[in-house]
N, C-alpha and C positions, 0 to 999 in steps of 0.2 A: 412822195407824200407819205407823210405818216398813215403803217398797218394797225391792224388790231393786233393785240398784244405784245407790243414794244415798250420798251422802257429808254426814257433818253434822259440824257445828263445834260442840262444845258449850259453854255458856256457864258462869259461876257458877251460875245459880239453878238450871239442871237438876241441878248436882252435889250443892251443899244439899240438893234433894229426894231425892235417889240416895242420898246416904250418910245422910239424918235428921239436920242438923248444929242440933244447940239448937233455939232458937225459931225458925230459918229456913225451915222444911217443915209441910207439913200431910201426916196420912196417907193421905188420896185422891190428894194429887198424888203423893206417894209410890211407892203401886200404881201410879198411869198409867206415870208418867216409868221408874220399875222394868219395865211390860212392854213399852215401849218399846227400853229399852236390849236387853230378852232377846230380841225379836223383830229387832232390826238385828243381834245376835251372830247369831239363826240364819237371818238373810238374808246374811251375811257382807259388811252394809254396813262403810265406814269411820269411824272415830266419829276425832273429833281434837278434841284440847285443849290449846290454847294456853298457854303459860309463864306470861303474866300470869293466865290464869284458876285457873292453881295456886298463885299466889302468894295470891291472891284468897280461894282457897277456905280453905286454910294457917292466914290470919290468921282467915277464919270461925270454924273449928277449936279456933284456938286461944283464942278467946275463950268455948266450951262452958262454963258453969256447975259443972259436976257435973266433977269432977277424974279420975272412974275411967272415962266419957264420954268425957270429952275424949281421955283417953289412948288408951283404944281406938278412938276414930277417926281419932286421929294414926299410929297403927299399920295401921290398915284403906286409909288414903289413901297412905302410904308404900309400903307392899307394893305396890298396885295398880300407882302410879306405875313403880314398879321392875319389876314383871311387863311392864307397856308398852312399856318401852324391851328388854328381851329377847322380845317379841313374844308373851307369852305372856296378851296381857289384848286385849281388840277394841280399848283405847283407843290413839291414837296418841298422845304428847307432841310437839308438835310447837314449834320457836321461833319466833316472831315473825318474819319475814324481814324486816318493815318497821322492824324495832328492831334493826338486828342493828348498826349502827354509829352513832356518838354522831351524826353529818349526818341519818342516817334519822332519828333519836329526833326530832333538834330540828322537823327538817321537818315529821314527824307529831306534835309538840306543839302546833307553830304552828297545823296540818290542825283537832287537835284544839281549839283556845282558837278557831277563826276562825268552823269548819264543826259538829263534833260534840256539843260541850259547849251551844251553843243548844239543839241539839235534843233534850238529856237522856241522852246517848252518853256513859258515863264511860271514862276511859283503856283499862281493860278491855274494857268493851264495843267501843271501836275497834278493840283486837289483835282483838278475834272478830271485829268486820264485816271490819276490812281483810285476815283468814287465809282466811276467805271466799269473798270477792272473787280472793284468788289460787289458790286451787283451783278457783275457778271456771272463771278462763284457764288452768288445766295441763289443769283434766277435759273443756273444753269440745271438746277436739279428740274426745273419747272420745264422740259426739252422746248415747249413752243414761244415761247416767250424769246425777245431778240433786243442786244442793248447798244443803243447807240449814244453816240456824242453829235448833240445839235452846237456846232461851231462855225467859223467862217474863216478859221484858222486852218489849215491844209494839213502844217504839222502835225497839227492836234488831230485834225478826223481822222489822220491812216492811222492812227494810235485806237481807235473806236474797236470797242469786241468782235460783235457782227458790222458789217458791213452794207452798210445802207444802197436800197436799190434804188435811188434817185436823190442823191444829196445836196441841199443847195448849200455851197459853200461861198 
């Protein structure tokens, strides 16, 4: 379960689970990953999620079966999104720093086809490990503070800073 003062990076597959998006959730992971997020709102951890994993989720979304589904989750992801950036929802939207210009992108593609993509790491999952890894060096000076990656991806969480003491993958 989420401590007091951690910081986690969230991936696509916890979001699926969080919003129920089509065939991408199951309803036990569901519950977890839901009292997960309610117990890091009342620990007043950081939750952050990266632009490619919005883009990510977006396209999930939008491929929902059921048209009236779909819509209300296009609307339920929208609003969240927007409450974030006015600071009104735990989640952070945060940009990629390592993408922020076409040198970085290329570098981290090449990072990505050399290092990440062997190991099962797709584009997305490198914005979360590498948004990660940079929270890791801003928090690290802060010694009590612990950052992890909420994923359901295996690859992706041994890649996580600290190392989570009960992780539902």
């Amino acid at each position: 379960m989420p401590v007091t003062n951690a910081v986690y990076v969230v991936d696509t597959s916890y979001l699926l689970e969080y919003y129920k998006v089509g065939r991408h959730y199951r309803e036990d992971a569901h519950r977890e990953i839901w009292q997960r997020f309610s117990t890091a709102v009342t620990n007043r951890n950081r939750l952050y999620i990266p632009v490619p994993v919005i883009f990510e989720l977006a396209n999930h979304i939008a491929h929902v079966n059921d048209g009236g589904q779909r819509q209300k989750l296009a609307v339920q992801f929208v609003n969240d999104v927007q409450n974030s950036l006015s600071n009104g929802s735990p989640f952070q939207v945060v940009p990629c720093q390592d993408f922020q210009s076409i040198e970085d992108l290329l570098g981290n593609l090449q990072q990505f086809a050399a290092e990440y993509a062997g190991q099962g790491l797709g584009l997305t999952d490198t914005s979360v490990y590498l948004q990660a890894q940079q929270l890791y060096r801003d928090y690290q000076k802060f010694k009590k503070f612990t950052v992890h990656i909420w994923t359901r991806d295996k690859a992706l969480k041994a890649r996580e800073p600290d190392k989570e003491e009960y992780p539902f993958v």
